[in-house]
C-alpha positions in Angstrom: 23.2 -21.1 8.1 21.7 -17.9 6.1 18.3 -17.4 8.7 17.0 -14.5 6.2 14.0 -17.1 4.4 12.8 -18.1 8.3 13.1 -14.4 9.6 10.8 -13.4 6.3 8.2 -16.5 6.7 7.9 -15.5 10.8 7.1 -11.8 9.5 4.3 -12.8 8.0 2.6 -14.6 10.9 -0.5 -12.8 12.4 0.1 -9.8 14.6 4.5 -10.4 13.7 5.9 -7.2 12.2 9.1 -8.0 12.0 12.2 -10.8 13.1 15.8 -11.4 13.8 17.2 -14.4 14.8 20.5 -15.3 16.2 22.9 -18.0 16.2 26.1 -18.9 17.1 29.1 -19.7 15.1 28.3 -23.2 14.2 24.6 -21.8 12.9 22.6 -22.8 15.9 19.4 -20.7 17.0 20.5 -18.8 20.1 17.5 -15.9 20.3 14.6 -15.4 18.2 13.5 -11.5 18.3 10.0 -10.6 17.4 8.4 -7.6 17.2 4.6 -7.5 17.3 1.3 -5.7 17.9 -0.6 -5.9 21.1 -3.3 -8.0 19.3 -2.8 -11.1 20.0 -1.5 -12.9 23.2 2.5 -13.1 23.6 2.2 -16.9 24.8 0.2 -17.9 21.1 2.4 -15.8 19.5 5.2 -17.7 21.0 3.5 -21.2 20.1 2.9 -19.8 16.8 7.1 -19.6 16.1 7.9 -22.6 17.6 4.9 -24.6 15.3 6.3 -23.3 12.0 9.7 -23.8 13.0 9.4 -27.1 13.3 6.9 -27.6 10.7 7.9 -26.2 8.3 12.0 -26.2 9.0 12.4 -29.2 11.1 13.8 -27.4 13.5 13.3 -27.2 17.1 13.7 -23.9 19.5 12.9 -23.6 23.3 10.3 -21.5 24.0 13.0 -19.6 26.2 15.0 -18.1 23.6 12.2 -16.5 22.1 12.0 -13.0 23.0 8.7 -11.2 22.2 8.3 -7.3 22.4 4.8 -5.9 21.6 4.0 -2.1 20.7 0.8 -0.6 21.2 -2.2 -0.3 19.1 -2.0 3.4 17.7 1.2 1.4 15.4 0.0 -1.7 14.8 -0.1 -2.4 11.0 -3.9 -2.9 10.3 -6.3 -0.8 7.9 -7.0 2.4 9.9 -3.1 2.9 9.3 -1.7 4.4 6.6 0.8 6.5 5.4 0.0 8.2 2.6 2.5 10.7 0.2 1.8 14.0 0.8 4.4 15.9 -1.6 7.8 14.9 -3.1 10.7 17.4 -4.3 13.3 17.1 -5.9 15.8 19.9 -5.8 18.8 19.8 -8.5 21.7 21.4 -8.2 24.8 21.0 -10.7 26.3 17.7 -9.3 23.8 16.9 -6.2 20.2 16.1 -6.3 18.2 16.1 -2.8 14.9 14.5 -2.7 12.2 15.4 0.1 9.3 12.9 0.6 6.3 14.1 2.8 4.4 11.3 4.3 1.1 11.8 5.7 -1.0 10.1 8.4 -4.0 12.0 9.4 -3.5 15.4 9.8 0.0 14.6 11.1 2.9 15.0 8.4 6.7 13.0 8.6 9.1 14.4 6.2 12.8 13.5 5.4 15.5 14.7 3.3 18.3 12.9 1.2 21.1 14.4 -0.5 23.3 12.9 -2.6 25.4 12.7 -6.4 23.4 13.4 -9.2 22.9 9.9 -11.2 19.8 7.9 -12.3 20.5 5.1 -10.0 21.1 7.3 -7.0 17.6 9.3 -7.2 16.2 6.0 -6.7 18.7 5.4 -4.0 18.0 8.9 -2.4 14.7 8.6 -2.8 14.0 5.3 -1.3 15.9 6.3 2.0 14.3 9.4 2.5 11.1 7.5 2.4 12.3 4.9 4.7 13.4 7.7 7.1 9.9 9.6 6.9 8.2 6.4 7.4 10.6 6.0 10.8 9.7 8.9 11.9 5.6 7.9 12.1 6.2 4.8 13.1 8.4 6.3 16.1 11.4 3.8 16.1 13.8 2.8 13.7 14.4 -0.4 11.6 17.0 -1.6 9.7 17.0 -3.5 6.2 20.1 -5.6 4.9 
């Protein structure tokens, strides 16, 4: 069973940033992983899951194999937080482009840099992972997107 359309729908709770779930190889839930800010109590957060699992999917998960991490406060995703572009550059060169994004939070700056072929569809490509990358950097961990 494809888990993508639950993993989205549990990202959007309160205080969730972001989910993976688990399963075995006849598509039963083994772990849920969330990742959330430190505003809201791990237990409701928990209670949370399991209500719009079986809600909204019919299906019901152990509180056990629900595995909650929380980060603290100076990243948690509310209004006082945002990243905003400081400068973008674009450097061309006869069959390469490399794109520099500078993100801005504060007076703090994250920059990253993506080099690649020289085609329309791979500027976008370039740019949207050097973006990605600066945005790891100020948020201090990585994260991956299939």
């Amino acid at each position: 069973m494809n888990y993508k359309d639950i993993e989205e729908f549990l990202s959007n709770l309160k205080s969730v940033m972001s989910c993976r779930i688990i399963d075995d190889n006849k598509g039963s839930i083994q772990e849920i992983h969330i990742l959330a800010d430190s505003s809201r109590n791990v237990k409701q957060i928990c209670r949370d899951v399991q209500s719009v699992l079986i809600s909204r999917y019919q299906i019901d998960v152990d509180y056990k194999k629900i595995s909650i991490a929380q980060i603290n406060d100076t990243f948690a995703f509310n209004g006082d937080y945002r990243l905003k572009i400081n400068s973008l550059h674009l450097e061309n060169r006869s069959s390469t482009v490399s794109v520099k994004v500078v993100l801005q939070f504060d007076e703090s700056l994250f920059e990253a840099t993506e080099t690649g072929l020289k085609t329309d569809r791979n500027l976008m490509r370039l740019s949207s992972r050097a973006t990605l990358k600066a945005v790891e950097k100020a948020l201090g961990f990585a994260f991956y997107i299939f």
